[in-house]
N, C-alpha and C positions, 0 to 999 in steps of 0.2 A: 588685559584688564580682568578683575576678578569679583567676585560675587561684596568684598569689603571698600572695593571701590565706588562699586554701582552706590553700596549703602552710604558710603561718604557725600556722596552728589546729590543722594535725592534724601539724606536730613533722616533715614531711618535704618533700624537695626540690619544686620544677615538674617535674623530670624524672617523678617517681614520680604525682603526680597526676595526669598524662598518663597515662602508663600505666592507671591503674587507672580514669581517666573514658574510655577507648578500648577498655576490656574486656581486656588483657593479664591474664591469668592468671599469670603468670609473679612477681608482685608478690606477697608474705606474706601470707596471708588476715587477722588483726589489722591490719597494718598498711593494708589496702582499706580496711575495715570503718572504721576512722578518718577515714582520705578520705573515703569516702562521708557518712559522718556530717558531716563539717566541713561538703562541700560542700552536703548538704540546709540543716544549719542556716544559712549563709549563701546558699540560694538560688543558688547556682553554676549554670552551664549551659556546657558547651563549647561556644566557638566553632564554626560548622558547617564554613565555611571552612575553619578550623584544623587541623580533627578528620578531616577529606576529605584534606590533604595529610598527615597524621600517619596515615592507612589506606592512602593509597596508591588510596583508590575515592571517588566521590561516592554512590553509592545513586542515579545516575539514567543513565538509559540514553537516547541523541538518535533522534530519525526525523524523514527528510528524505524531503520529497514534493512533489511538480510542483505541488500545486494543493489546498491544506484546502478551498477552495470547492466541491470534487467531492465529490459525495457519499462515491463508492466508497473514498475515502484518510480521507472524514471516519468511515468506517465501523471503517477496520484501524486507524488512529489510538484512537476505544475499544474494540477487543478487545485489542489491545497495553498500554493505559494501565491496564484493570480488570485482565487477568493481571498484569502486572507491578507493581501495586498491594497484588493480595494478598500479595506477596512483600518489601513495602516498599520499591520502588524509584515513583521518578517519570518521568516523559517530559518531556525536552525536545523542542520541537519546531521544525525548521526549512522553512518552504517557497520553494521557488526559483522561484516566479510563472511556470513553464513555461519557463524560460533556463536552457537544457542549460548556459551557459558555469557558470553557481552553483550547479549540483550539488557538482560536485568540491569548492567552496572549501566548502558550509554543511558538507559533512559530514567535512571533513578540522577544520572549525571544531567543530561536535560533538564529536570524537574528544576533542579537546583538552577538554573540559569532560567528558566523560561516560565512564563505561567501557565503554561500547559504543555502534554504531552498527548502527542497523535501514536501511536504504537502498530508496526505492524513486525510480529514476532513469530512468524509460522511452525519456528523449531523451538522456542519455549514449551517448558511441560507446561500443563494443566495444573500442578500443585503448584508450581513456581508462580505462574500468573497468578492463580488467587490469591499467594500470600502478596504477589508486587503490586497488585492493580491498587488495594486502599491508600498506598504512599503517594501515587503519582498524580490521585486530582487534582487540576481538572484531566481527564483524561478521555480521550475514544480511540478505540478498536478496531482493527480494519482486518477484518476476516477471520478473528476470536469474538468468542465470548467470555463472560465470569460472571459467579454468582455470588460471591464474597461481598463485594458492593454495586448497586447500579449502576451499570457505565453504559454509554452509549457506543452500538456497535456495529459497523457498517459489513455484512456477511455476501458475498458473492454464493448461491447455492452451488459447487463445484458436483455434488452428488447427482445432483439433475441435469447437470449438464452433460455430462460424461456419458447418465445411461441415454439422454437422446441420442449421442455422437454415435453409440454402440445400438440404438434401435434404428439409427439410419444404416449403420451398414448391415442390417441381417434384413434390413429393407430390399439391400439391392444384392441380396443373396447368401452374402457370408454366412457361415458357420460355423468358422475355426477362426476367432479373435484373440488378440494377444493387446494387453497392456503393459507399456512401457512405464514405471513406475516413476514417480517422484522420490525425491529426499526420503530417507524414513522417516526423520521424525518431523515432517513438514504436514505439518494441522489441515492443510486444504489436498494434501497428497490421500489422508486419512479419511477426507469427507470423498474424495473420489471411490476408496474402494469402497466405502459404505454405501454411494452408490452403485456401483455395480454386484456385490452383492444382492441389492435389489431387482438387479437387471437380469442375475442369472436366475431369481426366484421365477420372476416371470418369464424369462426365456432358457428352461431345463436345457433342448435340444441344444444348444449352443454352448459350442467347448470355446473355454475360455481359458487362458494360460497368461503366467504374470513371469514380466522378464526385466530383471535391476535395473535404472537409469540414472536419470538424472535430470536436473534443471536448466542444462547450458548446453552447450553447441557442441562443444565436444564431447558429453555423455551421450548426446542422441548417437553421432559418428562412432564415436567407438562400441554401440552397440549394434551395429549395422551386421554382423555376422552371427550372431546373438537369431539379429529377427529373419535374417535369414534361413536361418537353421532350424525355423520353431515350427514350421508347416504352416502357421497362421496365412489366413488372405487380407484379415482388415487391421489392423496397426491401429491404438488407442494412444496416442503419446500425452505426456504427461504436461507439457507445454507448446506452446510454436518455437521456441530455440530450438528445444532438445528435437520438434517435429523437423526444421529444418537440418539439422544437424544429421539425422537420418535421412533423410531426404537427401545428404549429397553423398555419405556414408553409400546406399542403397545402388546411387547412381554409379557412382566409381568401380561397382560388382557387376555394372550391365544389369539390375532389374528395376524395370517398371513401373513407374508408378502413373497413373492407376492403372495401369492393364497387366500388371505380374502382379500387386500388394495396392489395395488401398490404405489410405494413412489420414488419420485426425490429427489437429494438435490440440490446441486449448487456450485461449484470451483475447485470441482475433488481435494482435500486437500488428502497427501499420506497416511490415514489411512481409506482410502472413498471403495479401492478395497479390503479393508478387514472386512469389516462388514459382518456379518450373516443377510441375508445375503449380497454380494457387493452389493454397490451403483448403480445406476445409477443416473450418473452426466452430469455439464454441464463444462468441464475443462477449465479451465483459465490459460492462461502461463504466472504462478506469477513471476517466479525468471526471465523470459524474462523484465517483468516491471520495475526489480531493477534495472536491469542492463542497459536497454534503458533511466531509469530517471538518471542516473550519467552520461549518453555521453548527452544528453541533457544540465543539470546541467553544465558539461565540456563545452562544447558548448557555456554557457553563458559566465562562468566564463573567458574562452580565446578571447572570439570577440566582448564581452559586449553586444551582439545581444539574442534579445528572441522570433526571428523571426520563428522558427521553425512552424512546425503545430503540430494540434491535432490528435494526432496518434488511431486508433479505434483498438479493438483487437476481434475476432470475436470466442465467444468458442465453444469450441468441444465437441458433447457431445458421453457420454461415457457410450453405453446401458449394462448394468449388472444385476444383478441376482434379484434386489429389484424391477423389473417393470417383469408385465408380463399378459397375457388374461383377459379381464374385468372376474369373477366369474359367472360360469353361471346358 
């Protein structure tokens, strides 16, 4: 049965059944009450399609991310899907396989389907994002910012956390560090070194050296001879995959850890306290992000305002069994 049949039953146009299956108030309360009735008795159901261009909203909201196989996006990915859930909206989800060139397009593609977009883009330029961010309101940001238009933007400080990781270990003696790098053109790999940069202003005495990696399990492993060969005692890793990835790379050589090589990772991901041995990290309150980028999102979508601010998130780090006494 169809939207021309309901109107048949209950004595009024298509136009008006629309109306009253869309929640317009505006429509005679007798005369709902008859639609309704028609369309229970015939089992009617609007179109979703239909009813999403007749509102002018779908009820889902897109997130685009470098990579659902990381843990850390598989993490914001459900605190954003269970908040925005209680709220009855859905998640669509887009990932750009780590190709800064398919940022822009999944989430200009999003927009178009969805009434807003959640964006976490870490290999987008800086020029690209201020010219994309004015197309895609409503929008928030999850570890960028822009100046182009107010967006609301949720920033993990990754500088600060890095240089604790790195003034913990010349705590417990070190003085020959090495950082295992991130993506190059990855935004929060960028606020790490800018971190440390500051780390070595305040810490001269301490040789620091940078050595290429990566974000995943097999970049940490296949650099395992790399950190081998650097002199270094303390290991800065650019993640906990890439840290674990090193971590077994390391083992497979016969050294140590912590009593040949202390090693950090970075995000406190929940497989971090169980490595041989645990982590020491820098924690990040991931599912806290999801969940503050859908009341933000919310926020837009209800007042059409994106006045909020840029909210900083400052981590915690989290001393375990993989750091410990420079080797003496």
């Amino acid at each position: 049965m169809g939207i021309a049949d309901v109107a048949s039953m209950a004595g009024v146009s298509h136009a008006t059944v629309s109306r009253v299956m869309n929640g317009n108030t505006t429509v005679d309360a007798d005369i709902a009450a008859r639609v309704r009735a028609a369309a229970s008795e015939l089992k009617y159901k609007p179109n979703p399609v239909g009813r999403s261009l007749a509102l002018g909203k779908t009820d889902t909201i897109g997130i685009v991310v470098p990579d659902l196989s990381n843990p850390t996006f598989q993490a914001i990915l459900r605190g954003l899907s269970i908040a925005a859930a209680r709220d009855g909206y859905r998640v669509l989800i887009a990932d750009s396989s780590e190709v800064s060139s398919e940022e822009a397009i999944l989430a200009g593609e999003a927009r178009r389907r969805c009434d807003g977009v959640v964006l976490c883009a870490p290999r987008m330029s800086d020029a690209d994002l201020e010219e994309l961010a004015p197309t895609l309101y409503p929008l928030v940001l999850i570890n960028r910012t822009t100046e182009s238009v107010p967006t609301p933007s949720l920033v993990v400080d990754y500088g600060q956390g890095i240089q604790e990781l790195a003034a913990h270990l010349v705590e417990l003696g070190h003085r020959k560090l090495a950082y295992l790098t991130g993506p190059d053109r990855s935004a929060s790999n960028v606020q790490r070194l800018r971190g440390l940069e500051k780390f070595t202003a305040e810490f001269p005495d301490v040789e620091l050296q940078f050595i290429p990696g990566g974000n995943t399990f097999d970049a940490g492993f296949e650099s395992s001879d790399a950190v081998a060969a650097c002199g270094a005692t303390g290991i800065l890793v650019f993640n906990d995959v890439a840290a674990m990835g090193l971590l077994s790379g390391l083992s497979e050589r016969g050294i140590r850890v912590p009593e040949d090589l202390s090693l950090t990772g970075f995000d406190d991901m929940p497989f971090a306290r169980y490595t041989m041995p645990p982590l020491t990290t820098a924690a990040v309150p991931i599912s806290d992000l999801g969940d503050l980028a859908w009341r933000r999102m919310r926020e837009q979508i209800q007042t059409n305002d994106a006045a909020s601010p840029t909210n900083y998130f400052p981590p915690r780090i989290e001393l375990r069994g993989s750091t410990g006494p420079v080797k003496a």
